[in-house]
C-alpha angles and dihedrals in degrees: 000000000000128000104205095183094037112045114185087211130039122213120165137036094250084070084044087068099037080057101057085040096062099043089048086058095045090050095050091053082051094056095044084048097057082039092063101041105056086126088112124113124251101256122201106277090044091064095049091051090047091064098044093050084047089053095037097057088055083074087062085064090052093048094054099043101039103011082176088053097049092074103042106115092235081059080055110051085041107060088022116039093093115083093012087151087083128038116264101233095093081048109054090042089057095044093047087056093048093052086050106038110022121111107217135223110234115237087200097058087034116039097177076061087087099081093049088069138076104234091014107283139022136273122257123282118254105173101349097189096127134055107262085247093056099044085053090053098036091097097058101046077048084052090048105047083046085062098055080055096057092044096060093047077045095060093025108051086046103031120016141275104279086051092055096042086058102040092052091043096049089053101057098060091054102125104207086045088045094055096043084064105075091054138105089229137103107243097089096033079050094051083046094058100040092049080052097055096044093054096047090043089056089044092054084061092080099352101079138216099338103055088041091057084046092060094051092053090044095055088046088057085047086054095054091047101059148325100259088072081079093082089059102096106036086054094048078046091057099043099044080052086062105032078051101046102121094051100062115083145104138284140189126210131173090345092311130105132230144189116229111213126180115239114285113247106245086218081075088050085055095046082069107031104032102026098055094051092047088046093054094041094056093046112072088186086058096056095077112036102355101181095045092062091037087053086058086040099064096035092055088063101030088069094023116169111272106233119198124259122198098218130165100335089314131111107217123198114154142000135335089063121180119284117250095016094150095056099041090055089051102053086051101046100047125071120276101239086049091050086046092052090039095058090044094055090046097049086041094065094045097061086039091055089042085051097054085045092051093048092071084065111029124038088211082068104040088052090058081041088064091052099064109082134256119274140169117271116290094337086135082056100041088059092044093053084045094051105034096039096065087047098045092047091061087047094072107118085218106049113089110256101200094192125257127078096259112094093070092037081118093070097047101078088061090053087053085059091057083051093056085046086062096040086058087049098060086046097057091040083052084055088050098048085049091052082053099049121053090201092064096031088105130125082229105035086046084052096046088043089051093046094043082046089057093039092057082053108042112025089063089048088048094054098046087053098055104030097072094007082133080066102035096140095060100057125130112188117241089257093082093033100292107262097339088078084089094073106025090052097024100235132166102287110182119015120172105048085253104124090074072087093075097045095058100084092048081049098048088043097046119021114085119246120296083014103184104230132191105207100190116204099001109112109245085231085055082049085052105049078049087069098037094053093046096249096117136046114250098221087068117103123214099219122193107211109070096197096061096039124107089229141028129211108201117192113196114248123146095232090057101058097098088046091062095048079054089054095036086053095046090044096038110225138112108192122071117233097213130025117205098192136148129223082346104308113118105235085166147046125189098198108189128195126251122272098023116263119265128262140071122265120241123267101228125016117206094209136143110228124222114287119242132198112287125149099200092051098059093111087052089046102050090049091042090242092137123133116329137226126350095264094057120088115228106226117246121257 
């Protein structure tokens, strides 16, 4: 069979350029899907992110007024002393979009607008085509879709096309990923800088001094992303020791004996020359006393707060956690065809690697050897370091959790590639049966069966990923009963304080006027940036103490429950007024206090509504010119 479209090889530049040319257009669709689905609720970290990037992108004023000034340490201290337990790259990214993107709220037409901005009101507009909280998000889904494109020159460049073309593809309808693209964190930029460094480290094998100067930028760029780009190095050591492995030994010469090492790769040169000065440049807090602050850097997160994780029926709330944590989770949060493709290939390159043992010792198995292709050395093993170590990191009985599937996100593009691996592998098996059997041994009815063979792989997955793309971070594949899996086997079920999202335009159509609300576990900068996007009426006030609100936004964890008896009793009541649930499963409970506040609710609300997944209103969404008040019906996709 012959994929005319899909070539396993690629053999001339003319495919080269075929090949950029489709992972720029997956990652543009990329791109125009996490566009289309910013529907999806500001959850802690992002808040606090919010803020730091606010506070950051005052320093750009500074630079351009008194370059001299900006970096003076008191300028410093001053702009970035807030969020110093991450770097500030993420964050002055965000913060540059959103001084030249973001579409303000005027103090002067809003006075309350005063308290939903660092220093009392907002700079001044340059080009306001985005929501503040889009503009501010708008790096990392860059990021993002940067990454699907380095998927595809990843399995491409090493595998083939077909293999590139699956793995990035596979990739992008993973719905937790999915989700973690829309957001001003780290976990996606990181996975973005580690994949680019991975890929320009592998390139420096054969490739020479500028790919290996490349890496050493790109892992500096890692570094400024996020801590989790440390582990980079000690990891390349350890597989260019095995991939290396025949050409250590000693040797004696004239009486005296030598080591025989194998060239040192100049990408481990760069790590300590090129990295470190990246590292410094893109970390203003770096710039006066840097050990000082790395010494408090690595002792934040060396004795980082345990938070509590809702697994399997447990409560976990400090060491020892569950082994295997991280690939448990996994095979229960992407979807099911993926994980099926993902343990073949990996299975896959375990017997290929077993075979190519046993055929030191048996021809039988030196002949089958010989029928697996050429590769560049260690590549296999290179994908699988860079995918087992992040999960097995997290693993470790002894290493925080923290719920949630982000913190080895960085590993997983190299799991999707293993994925790709497999897909290539049914393929293949689909030529074979053709050649079997005379009825599907056409040109077209090999073509229809390939493309019936991807769409059984890839349409469930798509589907899983936009259909409840608002609540990403709460799916559970088919596999353990779809998003139900969170009750029947009482599993985490919200995580990040976001659904507070989906309850806002219950809350602006039905709460009085200055309704007191407790939002939980949702961060007061993500409630700002509420205000400031539209999202949420102005007249409603976030109120600390739950007991006393009006309303109570209770998101479900495990570890609150009791906190909630404690505000249903104070309120009494017993019966929620709203429900915020997917698929079913409750993720939110409105609780309202008895009798219902006082007030009366505005007439009109001059609100923007939560934006949905229209193609054709991507220009609308990405302004925040979606819907209008409350009075006005939003026309029906």
């Amino acid at each position: 069979m012959s994929y005319s479209v899909f070539p396993s090889e690629r053999d001339s530049s003319q495919v080269k350029k075929a090949d950029w040319l489709i992972g720029l257009a997956l990652a543009a669709l990329y791109f125009v899907l996490l566009a289309c689905t910013l529907d999806i609720g500001f959850p802690r970290d992002e808040g606090f992110y919010f803020s730091a990037a606010e506070q950051y992108s005052k320093w750009y004023d500074v630079l351009l007024e008194d370059p001299r000034s900006a970096f003076k340490k008191e300028t410093v201290d001053k702009y970035f002393g807030y969020n110093g337990e991450h770097p500030a790259f993420p964050k002055m990214l965000f913060g540059l979009s959103w001084r030249l993107f973001g579409d303000f709220t005027s103090v002067d037409e809003q006075p309350e607008a005063r308290v939903w901005y660092d220093g009392g009101a907002p700079p001044a507009e340059i080009l306001p085509w985005l929501r503040e909280s889009t503009a501010m998000r708008l790096p990392a889904m860059l990021m993002s879709s940067f990454l699907i494109l380095l998927i595809h020159a990843f399995g491409t460049r090493w595998f083939g096309r077909r293999v590139g073309v699956a793995a990035a593809v596979l990739f992008m309808f993973m719905p937790h990923a999915f989700w973690h693209a829309h957001l001003a964190c780290f976990d996606m930029p990181v996975t973005a800088m580690w994949f680019l460094t991975a890929y320009c480290f592998l390139r420096a094998e054969t490739g020479g001094l500028w790919w290996a100067l490349l890496t050493g930028v790109a892992w500096g760029l890692a570094l400024s992303t996020k801590h989790n780009a440390y582990f980079i190095p000690p990891l390349y050591l350890l597989w260019w020791v095995i991939a290396h492995r025949h050409e250590f030994g000693i040797s004696k010469n004239e009486g005296q004996l030598a080591i025989k090492l194998p060239p040192i790769p100049l990408s481990f040169i760069a790590f300590l020359v090129i990295s470190p000065l990246v590292y410094y440049a893109l970390w203003p807090r770096l710039w006066h006393e840097p050990i000082k602050h790395l010494k408090w850097y690595f002792g934040f997160h060396a004795h980082h707060v345990m938070y509590w994780a809702y697994y399997w029926g447990w409560l976990y709330t400090k060491p020892p956690y569950p082994l295997g944590f991280s690939f448990v989770m996994s095979a229960m949060t992407i979807p099911g065809p993926t994980v099926v493709l993902s343990v073949v290939g990996l299975l896959g390159v375990m017997g290929e690697w077993i075979v190519r043992l046993l055929g030191r010792f048996s021809s039988a198995m030196e002949r089958l050897a010989s029928a697996f292709p050429r590769r560049q050395r260690g590549v296999l093993l290179f994908v699988f370091l860079n995918f087992f170590f992040p999960f097995a990191l997290i693993a470790n009985h002894k290493v925080p959790i923290f719920g949630g599937t982000k913190h080895w996100l960085p590993g997983v593009p190299f799991l999707a590639i293993l994925g790709g691996l497999a897909f290539e592998w049914v393929l293949v098996a689909v030529k074979d049966l053709g050649e079997m059997v005379p009825g599907l041994a056409g040109k077209r009815v090999q073509a229809l069966l390939g493309a019936l063979v991807a769409a059984a792989f890839v349409v469930p997955a798509m589907y899983d990923t936009l259909h409840g793309h608002t609540n990403g971070s709460t799916y559970y594949n088919a596999f353990f009963g779809g998003y139900g899996a969170m009750g029947d086997h009482r599993m985490e079920r919200e995580f990040w304080g976001n659904t507070a999202f989906s309850a806002l335009p219950w809350l602006n159509e039905n709460a009085p006027t200055g309704a007191k609300v407790n939002f939980h576990d949702t961060a007061w900068d993500s409630i700002r940036m509420y205000w400031r996007d539209g999202l949420l009426r102005p007249d409603i006030k976030s109120f600390g103490d739950p007991r006393n609100a009006d309303y109570y936004l209770f998101h479900w964890h495990k570890e609150f429950l009791e906190d909630e008896e404690s505000v249903r009793q104070a309120m009494g009541t017993d019966v929620p007024v709203h429900v915020v649930a997917q698929d079913g499963v409750p993720l939110l409970n409105v609780w309202a206090r008895r009798p219902k506040p006082s007030g009366t609710r505005p007439a009109r609300l001059p609100l923007a509504t939560p934006p949905a997944l229209h193609m054709e209103r991507l220009p609308r969404l990405l302004t925040g010119q979606v819907g209008g008040s409350s009075s006005e019906k939003e026309e029906e996709p």
